[in-house]
PyMOL Python script that loads the backbone (N, CA, C, O; Angstrom):
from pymol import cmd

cmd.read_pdbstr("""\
ATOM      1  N   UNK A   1       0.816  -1.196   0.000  1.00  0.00           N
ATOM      2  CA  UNK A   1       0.000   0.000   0.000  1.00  0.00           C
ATOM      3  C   UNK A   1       0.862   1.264   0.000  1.00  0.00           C
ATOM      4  O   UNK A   1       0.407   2.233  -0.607  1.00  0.00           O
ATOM      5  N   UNK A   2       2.052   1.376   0.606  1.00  0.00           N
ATOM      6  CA  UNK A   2       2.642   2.669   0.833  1.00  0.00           C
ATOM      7  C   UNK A   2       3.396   2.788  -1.107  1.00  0.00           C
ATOM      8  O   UNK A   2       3.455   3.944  -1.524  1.00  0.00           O
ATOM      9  N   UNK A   3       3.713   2.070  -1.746  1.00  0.00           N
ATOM     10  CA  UNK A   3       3.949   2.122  -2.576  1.00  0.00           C
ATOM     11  C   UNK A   3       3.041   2.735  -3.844  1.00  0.00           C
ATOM     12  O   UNK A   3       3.356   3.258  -4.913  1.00  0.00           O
ATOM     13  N   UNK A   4       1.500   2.352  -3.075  1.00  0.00           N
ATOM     14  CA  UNK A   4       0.934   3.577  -4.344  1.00  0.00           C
ATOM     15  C   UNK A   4       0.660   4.204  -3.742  1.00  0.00           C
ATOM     16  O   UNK A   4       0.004   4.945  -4.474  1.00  0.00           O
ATOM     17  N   UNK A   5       0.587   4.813  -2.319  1.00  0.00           N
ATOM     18  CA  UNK A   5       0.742   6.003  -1.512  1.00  0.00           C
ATOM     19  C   UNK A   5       1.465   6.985  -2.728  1.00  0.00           C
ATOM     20  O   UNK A   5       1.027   7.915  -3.405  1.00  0.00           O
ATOM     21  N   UNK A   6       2.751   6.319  -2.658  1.00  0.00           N
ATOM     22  CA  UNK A   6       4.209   7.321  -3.069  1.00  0.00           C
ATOM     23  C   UNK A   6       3.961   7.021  -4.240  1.00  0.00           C
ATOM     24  O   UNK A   6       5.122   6.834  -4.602  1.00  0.00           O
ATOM     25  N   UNK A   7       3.256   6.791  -5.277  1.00  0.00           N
ATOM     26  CA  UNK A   7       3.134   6.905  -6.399  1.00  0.00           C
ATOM     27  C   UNK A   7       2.003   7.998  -6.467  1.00  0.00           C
ATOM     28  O   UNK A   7       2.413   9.113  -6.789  1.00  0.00           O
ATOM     29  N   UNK A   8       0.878   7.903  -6.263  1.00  0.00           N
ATOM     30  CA  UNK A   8      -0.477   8.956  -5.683  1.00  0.00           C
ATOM     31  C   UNK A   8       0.447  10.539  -5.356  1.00  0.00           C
ATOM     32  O   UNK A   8       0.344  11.451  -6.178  1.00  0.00           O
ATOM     33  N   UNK A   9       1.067  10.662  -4.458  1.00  0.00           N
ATOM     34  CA  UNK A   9       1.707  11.725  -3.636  1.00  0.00           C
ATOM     35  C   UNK A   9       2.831  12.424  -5.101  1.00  0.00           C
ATOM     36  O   UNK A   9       2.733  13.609  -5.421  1.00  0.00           O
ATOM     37  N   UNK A  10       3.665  11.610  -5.712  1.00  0.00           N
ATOM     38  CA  UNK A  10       4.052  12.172  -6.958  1.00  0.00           C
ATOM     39  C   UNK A  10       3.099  12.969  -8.094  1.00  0.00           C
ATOM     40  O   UNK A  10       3.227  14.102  -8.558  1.00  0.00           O
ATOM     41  N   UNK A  11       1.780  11.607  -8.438  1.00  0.00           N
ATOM     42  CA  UNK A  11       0.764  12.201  -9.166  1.00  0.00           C
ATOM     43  C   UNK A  11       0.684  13.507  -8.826  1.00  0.00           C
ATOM     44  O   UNK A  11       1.082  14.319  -9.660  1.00  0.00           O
ATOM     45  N   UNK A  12       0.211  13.945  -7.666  1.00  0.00           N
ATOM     46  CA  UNK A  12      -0.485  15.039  -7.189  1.00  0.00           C
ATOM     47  C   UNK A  12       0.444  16.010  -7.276  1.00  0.00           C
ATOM     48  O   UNK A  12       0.286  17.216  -7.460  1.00  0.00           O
ATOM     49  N   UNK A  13       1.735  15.184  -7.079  1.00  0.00           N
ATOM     50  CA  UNK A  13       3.093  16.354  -7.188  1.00  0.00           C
ATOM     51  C   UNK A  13       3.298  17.047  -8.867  1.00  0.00           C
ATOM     52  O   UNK A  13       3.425  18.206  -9.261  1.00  0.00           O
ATOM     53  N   UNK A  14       3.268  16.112  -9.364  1.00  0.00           N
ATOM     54  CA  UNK A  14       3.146  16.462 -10.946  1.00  0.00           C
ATOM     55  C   UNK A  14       1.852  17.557 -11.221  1.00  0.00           C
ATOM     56  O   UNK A  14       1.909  18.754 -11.499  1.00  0.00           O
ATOM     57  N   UNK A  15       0.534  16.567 -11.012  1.00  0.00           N
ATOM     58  CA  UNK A  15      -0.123  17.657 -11.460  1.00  0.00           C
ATOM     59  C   UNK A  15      -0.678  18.993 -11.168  1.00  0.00           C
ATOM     60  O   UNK A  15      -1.407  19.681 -11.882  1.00  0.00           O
ATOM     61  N   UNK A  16      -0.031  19.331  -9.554  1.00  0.00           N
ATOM     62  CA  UNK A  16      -0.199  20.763  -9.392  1.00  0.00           C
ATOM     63  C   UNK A  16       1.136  21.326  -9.748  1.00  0.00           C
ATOM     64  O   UNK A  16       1.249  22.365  -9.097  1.00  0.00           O
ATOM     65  N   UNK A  17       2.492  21.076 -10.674  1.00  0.00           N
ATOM     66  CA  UNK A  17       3.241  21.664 -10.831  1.00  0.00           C
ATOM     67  C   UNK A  17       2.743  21.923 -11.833  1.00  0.00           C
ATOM     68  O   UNK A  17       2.861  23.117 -12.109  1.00  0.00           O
ATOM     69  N   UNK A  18       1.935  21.038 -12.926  1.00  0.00           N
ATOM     70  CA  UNK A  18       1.559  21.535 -14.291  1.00  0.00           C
ATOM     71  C   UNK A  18       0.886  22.339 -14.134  1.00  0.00           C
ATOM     72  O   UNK A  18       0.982  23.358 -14.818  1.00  0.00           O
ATOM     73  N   UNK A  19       0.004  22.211 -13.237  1.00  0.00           N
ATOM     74  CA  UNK A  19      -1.095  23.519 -12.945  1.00  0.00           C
ATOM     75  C   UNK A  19      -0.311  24.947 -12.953  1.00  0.00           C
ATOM     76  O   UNK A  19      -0.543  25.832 -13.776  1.00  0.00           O
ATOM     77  N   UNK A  20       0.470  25.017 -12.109  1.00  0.00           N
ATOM     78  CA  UNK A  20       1.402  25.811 -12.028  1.00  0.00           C
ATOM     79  C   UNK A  20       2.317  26.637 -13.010  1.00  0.00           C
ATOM     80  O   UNK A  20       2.571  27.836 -13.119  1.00  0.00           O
ATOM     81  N   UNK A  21       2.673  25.589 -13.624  1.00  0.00           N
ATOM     82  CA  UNK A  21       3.733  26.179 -15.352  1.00  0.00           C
ATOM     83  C   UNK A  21       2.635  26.426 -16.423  1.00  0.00           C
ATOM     84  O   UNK A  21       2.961  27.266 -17.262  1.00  0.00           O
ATOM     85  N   UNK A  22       1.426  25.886 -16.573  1.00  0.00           N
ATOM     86  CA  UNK A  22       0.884  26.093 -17.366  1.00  0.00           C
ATOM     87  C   UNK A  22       0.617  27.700 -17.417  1.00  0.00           C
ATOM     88  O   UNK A  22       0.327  28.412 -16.455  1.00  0.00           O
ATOM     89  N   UNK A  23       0.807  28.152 -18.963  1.00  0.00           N
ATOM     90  CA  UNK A  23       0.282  29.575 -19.292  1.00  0.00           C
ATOM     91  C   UNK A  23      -0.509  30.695 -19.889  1.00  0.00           C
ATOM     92  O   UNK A  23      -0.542  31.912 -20.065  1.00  0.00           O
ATOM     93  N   UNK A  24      -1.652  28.602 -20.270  1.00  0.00           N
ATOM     94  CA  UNK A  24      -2.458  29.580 -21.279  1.00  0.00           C
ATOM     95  C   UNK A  24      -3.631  28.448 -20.379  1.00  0.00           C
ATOM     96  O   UNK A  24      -3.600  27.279 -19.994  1.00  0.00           O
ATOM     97  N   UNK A  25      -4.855  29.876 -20.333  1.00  0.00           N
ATOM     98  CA  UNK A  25      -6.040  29.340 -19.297  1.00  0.00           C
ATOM     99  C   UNK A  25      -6.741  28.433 -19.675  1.00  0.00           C
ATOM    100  O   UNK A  25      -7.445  27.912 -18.811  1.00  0.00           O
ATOM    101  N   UNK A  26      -6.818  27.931 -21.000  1.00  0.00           N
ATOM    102  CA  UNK A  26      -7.622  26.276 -21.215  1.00  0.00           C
ATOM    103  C   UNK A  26      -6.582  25.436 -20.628  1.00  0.00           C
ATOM    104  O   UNK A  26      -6.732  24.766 -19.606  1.00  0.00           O
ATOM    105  N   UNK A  27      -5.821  25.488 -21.130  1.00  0.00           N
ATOM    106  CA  UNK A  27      -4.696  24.147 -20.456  1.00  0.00           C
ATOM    107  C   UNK A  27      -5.054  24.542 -19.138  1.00  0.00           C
ATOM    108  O   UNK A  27      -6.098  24.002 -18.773  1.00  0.00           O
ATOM    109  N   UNK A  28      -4.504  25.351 -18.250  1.00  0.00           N
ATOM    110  CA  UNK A  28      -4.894  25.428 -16.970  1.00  0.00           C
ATOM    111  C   UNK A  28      -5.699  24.701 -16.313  1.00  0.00           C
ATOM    112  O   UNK A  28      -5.471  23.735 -15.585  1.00  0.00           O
ATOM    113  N   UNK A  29      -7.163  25.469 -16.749  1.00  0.00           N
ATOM    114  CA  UNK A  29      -8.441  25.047 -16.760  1.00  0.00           C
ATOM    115  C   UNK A  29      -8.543  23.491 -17.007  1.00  0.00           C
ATOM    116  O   UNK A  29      -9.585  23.142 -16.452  1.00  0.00           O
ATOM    117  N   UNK A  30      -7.951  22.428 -17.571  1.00  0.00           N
ATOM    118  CA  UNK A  30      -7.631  20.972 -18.074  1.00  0.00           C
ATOM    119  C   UNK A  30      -7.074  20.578 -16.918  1.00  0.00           C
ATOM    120  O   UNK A  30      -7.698  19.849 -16.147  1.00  0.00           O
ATOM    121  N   UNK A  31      -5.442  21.146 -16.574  1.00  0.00           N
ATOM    122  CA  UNK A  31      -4.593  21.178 -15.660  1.00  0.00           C
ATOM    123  C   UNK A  31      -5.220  20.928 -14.249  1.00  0.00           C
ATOM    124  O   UNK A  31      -5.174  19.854 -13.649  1.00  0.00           O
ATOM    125  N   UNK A  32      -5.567  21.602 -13.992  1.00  0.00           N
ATOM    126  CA  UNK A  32      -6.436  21.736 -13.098  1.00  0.00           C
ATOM    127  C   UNK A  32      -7.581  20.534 -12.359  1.00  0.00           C
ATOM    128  O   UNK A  32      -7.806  20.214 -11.192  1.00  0.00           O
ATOM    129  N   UNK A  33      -8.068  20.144 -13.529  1.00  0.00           N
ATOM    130  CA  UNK A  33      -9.241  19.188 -13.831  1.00  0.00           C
ATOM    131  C   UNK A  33      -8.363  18.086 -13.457  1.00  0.00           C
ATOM    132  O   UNK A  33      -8.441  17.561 -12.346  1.00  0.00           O
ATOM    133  N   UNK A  34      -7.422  17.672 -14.464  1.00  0.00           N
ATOM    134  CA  UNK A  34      -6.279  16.247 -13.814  1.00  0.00           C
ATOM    135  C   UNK A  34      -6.361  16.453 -12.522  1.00  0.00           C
ATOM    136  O   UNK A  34      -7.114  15.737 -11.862  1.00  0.00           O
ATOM    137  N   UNK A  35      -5.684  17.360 -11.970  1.00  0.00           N
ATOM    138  CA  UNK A  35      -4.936  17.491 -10.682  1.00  0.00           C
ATOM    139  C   UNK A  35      -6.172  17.772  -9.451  1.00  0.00           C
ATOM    140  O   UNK A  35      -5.886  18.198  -8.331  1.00  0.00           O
ATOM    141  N   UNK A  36      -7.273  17.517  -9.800  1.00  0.00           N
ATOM    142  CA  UNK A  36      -8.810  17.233  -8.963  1.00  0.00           C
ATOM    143  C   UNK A  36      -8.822  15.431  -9.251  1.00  0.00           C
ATOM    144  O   UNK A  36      -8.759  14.681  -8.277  1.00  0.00           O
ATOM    145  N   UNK A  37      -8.902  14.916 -10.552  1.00  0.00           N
ATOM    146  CA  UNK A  37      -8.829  13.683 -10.546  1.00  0.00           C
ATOM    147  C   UNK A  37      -7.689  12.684  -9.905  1.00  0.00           C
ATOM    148  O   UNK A  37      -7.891  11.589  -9.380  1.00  0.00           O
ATOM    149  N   UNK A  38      -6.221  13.478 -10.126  1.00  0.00           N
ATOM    150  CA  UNK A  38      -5.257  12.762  -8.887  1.00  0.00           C
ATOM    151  C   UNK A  38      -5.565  13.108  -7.451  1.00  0.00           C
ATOM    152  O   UNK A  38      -5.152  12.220  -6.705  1.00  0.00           O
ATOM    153  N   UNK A  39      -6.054  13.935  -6.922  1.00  0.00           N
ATOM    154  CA  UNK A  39      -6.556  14.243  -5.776  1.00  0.00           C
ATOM    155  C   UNK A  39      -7.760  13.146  -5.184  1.00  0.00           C
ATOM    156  O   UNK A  39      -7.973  12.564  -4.120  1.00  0.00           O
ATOM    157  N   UNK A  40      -8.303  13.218  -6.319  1.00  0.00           N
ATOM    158  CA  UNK A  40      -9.360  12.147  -5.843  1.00  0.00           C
ATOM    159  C   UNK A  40      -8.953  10.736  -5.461  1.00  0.00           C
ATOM    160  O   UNK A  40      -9.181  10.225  -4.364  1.00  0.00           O
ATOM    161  N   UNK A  41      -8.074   9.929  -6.889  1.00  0.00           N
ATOM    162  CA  UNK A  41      -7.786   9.321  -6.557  1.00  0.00           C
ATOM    163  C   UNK A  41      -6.850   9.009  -5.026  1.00  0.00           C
ATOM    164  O   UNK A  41      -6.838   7.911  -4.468  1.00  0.00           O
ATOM    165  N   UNK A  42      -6.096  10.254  -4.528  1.00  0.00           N
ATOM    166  CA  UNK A  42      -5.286  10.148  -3.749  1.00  0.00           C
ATOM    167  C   UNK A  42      -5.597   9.592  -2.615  1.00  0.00           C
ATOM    168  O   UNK A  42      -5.059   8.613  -2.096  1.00  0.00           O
ATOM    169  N   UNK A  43      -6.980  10.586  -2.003  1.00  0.00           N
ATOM    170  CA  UNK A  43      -8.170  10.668  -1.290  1.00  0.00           C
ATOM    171  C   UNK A  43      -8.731   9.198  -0.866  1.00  0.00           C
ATOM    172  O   UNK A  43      -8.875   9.011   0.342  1.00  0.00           O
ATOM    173  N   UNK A  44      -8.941   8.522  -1.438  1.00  0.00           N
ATOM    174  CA  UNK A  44     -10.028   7.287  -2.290  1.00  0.00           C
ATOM    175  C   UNK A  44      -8.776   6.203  -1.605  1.00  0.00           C
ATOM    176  O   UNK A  44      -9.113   5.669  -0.548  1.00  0.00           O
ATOM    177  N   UNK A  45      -7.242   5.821  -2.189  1.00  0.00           N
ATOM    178  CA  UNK A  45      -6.226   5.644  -1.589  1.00  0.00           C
ATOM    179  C   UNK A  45      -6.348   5.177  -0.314  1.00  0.00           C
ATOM    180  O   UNK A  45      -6.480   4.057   0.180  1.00  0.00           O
ATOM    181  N   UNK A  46      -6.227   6.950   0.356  1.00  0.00           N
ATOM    182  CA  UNK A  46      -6.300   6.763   1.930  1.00  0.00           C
ATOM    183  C   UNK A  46      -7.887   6.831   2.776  1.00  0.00           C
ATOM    184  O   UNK A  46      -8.106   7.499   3.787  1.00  0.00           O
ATOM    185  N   UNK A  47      -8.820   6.004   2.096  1.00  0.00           N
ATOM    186  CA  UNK A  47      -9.510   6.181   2.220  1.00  0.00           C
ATOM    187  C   UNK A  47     -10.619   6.845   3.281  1.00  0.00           C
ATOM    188  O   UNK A  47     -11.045   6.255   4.274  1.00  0.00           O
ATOM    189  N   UNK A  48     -10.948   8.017   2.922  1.00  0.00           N
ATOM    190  CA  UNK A  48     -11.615   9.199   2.828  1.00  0.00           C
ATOM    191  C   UNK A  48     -12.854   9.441   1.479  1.00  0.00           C
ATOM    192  O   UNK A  48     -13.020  10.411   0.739  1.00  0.00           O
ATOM    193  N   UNK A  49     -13.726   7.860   1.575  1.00  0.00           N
ATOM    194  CA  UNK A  49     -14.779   8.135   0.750  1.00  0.00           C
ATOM    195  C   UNK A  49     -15.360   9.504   0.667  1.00  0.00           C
ATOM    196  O   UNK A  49     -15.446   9.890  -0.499  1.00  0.00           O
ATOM    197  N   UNK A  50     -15.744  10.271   1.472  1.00  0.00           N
ATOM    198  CA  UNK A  50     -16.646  11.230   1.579  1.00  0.00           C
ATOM    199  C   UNK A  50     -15.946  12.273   0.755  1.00  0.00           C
ATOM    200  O   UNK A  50     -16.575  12.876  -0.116  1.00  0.00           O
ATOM    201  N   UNK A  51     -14.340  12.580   1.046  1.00  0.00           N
ATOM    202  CA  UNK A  51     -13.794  13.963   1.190  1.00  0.00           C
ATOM    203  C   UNK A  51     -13.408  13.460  -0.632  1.00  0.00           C
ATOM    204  O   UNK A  51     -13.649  14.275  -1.522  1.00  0.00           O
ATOM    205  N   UNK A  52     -12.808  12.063  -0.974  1.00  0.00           N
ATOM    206  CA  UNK A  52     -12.887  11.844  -2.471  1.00  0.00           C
ATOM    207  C   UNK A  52     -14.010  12.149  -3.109  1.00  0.00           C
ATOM    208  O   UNK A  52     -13.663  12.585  -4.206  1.00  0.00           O
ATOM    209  N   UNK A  53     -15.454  12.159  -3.000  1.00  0.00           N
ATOM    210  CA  UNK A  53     -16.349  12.471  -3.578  1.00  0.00           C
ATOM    211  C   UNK A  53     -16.549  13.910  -3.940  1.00  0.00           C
ATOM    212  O   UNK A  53     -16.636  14.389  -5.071  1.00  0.00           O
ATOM    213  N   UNK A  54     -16.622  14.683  -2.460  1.00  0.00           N
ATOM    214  CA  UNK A  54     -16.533  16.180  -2.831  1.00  0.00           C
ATOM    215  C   UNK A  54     -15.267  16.738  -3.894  1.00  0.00           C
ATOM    216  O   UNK A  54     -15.277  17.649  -4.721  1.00  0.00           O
ATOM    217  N   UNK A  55     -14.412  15.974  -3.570  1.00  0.00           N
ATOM    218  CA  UNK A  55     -13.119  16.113  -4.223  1.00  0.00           C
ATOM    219  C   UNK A  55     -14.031  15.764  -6.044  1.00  0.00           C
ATOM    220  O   UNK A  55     -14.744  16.411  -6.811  1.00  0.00           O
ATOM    221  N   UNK A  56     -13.687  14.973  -6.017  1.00  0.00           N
ATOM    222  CA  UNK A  56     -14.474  14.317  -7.607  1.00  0.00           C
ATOM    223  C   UNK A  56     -15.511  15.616  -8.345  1.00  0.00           C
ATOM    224  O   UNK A  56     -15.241  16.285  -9.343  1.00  0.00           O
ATOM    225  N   UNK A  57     -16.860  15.694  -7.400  1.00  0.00           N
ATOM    226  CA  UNK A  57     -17.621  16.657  -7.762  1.00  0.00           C
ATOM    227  C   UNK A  57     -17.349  17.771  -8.106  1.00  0.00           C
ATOM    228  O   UNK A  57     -17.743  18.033  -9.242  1.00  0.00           O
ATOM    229  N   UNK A  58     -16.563  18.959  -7.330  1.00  0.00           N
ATOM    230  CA  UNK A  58     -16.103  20.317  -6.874  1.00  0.00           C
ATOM    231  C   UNK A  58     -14.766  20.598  -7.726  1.00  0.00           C
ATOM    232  O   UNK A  58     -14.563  21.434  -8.606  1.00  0.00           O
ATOM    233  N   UNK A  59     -13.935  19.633  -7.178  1.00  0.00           N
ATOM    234  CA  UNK A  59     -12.538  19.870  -8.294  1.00  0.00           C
ATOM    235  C   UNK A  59     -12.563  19.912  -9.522  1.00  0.00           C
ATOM    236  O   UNK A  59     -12.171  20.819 -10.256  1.00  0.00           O
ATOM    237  N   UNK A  60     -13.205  18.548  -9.887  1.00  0.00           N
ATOM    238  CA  UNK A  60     -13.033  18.131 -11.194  1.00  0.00           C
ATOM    239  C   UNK A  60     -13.798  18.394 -12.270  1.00  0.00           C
ATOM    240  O   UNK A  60     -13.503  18.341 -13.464  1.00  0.00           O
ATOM    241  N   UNK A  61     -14.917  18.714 -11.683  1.00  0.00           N
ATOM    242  CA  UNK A  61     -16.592  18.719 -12.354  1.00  0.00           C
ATOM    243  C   UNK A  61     -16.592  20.154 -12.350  1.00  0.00           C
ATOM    244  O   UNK A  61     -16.118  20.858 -13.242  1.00  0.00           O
ATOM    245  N   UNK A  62     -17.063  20.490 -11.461  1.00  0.00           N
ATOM    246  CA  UNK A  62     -17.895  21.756 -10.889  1.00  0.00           C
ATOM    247  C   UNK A  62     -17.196  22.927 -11.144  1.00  0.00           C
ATOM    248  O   UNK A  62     -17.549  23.706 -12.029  1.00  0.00           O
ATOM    249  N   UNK A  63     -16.257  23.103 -10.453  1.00  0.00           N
ATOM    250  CA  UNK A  63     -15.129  24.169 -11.017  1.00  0.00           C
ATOM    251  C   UNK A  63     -14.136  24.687 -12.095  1.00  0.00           C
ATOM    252  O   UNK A  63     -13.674  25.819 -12.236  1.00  0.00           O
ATOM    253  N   UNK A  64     -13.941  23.613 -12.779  1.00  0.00           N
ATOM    254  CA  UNK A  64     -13.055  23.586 -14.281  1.00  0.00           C
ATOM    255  C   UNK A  64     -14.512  24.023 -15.176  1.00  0.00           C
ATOM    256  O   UNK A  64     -14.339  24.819 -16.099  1.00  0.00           O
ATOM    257  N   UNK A  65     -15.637  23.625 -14.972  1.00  0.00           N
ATOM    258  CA  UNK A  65     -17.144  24.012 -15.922  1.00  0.00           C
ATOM    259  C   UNK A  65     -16.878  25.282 -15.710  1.00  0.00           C
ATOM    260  O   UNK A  65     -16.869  25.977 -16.726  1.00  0.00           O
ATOM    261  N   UNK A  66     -16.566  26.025 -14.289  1.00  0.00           N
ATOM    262  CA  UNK A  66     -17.193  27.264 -14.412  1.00  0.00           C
ATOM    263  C   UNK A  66     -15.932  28.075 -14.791  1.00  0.00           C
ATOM    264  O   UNK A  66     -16.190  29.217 -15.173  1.00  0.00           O
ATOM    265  N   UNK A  67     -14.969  27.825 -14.775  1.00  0.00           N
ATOM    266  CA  UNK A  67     -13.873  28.454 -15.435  1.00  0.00           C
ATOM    267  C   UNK A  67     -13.606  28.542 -16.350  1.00  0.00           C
ATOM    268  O   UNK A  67     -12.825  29.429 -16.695  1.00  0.00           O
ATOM    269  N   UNK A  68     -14.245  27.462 -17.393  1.00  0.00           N
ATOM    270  CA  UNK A  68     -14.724  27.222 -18.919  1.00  0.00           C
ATOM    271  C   UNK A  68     -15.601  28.000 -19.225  1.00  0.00           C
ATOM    272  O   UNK A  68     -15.348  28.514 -20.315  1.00  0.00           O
ATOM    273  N   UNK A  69     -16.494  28.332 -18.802  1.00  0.00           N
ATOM    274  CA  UNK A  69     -18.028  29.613 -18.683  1.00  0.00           C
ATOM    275  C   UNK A  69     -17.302  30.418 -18.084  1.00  0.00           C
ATOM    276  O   UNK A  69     -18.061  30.371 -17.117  1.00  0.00           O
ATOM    277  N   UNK A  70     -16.522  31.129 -17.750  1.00  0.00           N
ATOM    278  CA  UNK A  70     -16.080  32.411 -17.602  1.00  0.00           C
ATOM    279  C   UNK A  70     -15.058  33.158 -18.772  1.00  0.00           C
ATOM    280  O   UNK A  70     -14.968  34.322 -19.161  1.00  0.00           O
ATOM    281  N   UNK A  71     -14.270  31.774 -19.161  1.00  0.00           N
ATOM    282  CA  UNK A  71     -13.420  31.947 -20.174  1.00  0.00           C
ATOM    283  C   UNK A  71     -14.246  32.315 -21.608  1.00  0.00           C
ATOM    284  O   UNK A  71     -14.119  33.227 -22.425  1.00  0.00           O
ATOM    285  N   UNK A  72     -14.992  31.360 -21.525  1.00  0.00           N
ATOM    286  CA  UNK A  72     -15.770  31.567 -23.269  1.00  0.00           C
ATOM    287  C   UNK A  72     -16.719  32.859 -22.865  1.00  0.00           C
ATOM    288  O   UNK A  72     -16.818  33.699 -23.759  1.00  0.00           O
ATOM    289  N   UNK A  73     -17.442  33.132 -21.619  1.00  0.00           N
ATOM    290  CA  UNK A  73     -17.798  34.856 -22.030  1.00  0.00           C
ATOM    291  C   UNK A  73     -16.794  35.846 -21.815  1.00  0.00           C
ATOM    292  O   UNK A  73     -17.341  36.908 -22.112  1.00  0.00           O
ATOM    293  N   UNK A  74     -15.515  36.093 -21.427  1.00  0.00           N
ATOM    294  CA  UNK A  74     -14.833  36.997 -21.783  1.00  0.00           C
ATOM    295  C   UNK A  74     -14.145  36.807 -23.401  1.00  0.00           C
ATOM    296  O   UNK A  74     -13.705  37.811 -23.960  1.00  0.00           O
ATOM    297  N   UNK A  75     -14.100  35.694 -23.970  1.00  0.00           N
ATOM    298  CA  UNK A  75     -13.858  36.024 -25.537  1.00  0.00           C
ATOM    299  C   UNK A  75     -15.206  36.595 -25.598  1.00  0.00           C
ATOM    300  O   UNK A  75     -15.009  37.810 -25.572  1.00  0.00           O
ATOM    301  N   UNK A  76     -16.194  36.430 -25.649  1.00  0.00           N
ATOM    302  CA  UNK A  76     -17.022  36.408 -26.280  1.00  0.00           C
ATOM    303  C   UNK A  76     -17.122  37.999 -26.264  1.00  0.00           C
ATOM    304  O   UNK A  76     -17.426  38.544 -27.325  1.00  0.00           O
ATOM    305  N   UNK A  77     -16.835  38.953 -24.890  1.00  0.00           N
ATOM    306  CA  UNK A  77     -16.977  39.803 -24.585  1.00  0.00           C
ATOM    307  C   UNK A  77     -15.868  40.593 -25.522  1.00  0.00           C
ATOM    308  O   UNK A  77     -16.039  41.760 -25.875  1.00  0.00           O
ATOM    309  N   UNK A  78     -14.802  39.872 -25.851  1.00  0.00           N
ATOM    310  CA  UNK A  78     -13.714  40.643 -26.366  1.00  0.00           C
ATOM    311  C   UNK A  78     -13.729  40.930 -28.211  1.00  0.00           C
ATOM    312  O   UNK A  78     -13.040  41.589 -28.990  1.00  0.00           O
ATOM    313  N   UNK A  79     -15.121  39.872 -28.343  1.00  0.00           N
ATOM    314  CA  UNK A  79     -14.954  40.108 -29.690  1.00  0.00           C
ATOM    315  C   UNK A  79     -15.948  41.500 -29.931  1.00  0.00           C
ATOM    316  O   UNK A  79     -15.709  42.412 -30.723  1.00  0.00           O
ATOM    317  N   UNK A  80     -16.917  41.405 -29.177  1.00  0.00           N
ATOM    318  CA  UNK A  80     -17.948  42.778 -29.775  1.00  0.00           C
ATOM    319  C   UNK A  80     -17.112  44.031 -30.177  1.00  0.00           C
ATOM    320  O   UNK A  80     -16.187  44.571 -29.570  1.00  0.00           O
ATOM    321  N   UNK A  81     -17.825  44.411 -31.633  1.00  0.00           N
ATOM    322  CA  UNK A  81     -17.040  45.848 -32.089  1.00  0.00           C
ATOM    323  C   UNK A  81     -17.064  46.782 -30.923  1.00  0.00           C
ATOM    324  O   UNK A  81     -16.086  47.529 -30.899  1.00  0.00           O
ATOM    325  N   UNK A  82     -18.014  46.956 -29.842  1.00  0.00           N
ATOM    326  CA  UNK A  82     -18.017  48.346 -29.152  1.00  0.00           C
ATOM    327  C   UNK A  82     -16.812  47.902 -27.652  1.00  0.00           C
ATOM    328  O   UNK A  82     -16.342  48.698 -26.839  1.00  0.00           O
ATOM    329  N   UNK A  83     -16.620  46.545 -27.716  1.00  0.00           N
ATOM    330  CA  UNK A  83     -16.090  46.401 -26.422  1.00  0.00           C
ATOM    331  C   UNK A  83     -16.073  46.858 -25.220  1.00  0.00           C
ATOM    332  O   UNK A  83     -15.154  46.947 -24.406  1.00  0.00           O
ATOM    333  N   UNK A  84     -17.739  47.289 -25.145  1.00  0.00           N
ATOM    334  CA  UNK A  84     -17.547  47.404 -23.705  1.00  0.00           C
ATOM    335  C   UNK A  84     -18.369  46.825 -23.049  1.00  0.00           C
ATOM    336  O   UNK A  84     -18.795  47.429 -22.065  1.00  0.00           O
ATOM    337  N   UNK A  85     -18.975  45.252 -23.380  1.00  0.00           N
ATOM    338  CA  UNK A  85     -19.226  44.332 -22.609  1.00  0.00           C
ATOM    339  C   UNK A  85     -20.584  44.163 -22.259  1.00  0.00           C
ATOM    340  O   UNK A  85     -21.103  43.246 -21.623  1.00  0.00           O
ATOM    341  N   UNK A  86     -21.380  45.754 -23.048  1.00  0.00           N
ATOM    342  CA  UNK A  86     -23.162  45.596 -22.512  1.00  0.00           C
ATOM    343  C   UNK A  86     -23.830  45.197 -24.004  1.00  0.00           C
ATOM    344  O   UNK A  86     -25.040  44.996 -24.105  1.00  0.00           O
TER     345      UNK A  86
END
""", "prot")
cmd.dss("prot")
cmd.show_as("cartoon", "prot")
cmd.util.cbc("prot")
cmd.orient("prot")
């Protein structure tokens, strides 16, 4: 078991560094999304059914959606000729 502990604990290490270097906000936004799904799994691991679920829902789901819907209305906002957003 401690062996995919320390495999889990790398995952998570990896994917919040990508989170991190990444520099353009879809990747991020993706980035991000992994590094909720290694979390989960991590979670799940040491088992913490409950806190993996919220984890699953909130990280992975819930929050990368709405950062995706924030992203596509500021293009959207950036394309209008008058640019100023009304």
């Amino acid at each position: 078991m401690s062996l995919l502990l320390a495999m889990l604990f790398l995952l998570v290490a990896a994917t919040g560094t990508g989170v991190a270097l990444s520099r353009q906000p879809h990747r991020q936004v993706m980035a991000m999304a992994a590094h909720g799904l290694a979390l989960t799994m991590l979670f799940t691991a040491l088992q913490a059914p409950d806190v993996a679920f919220s984890q699953l829902v909130v990280g992975t789901a819930a929050l990368p959606l709405l950062f995706l819907v924030v992203l596509a209305n500021l293009r959207l906002r950036q394309r209008r000729p008058n640019g100023d957003g009304s």
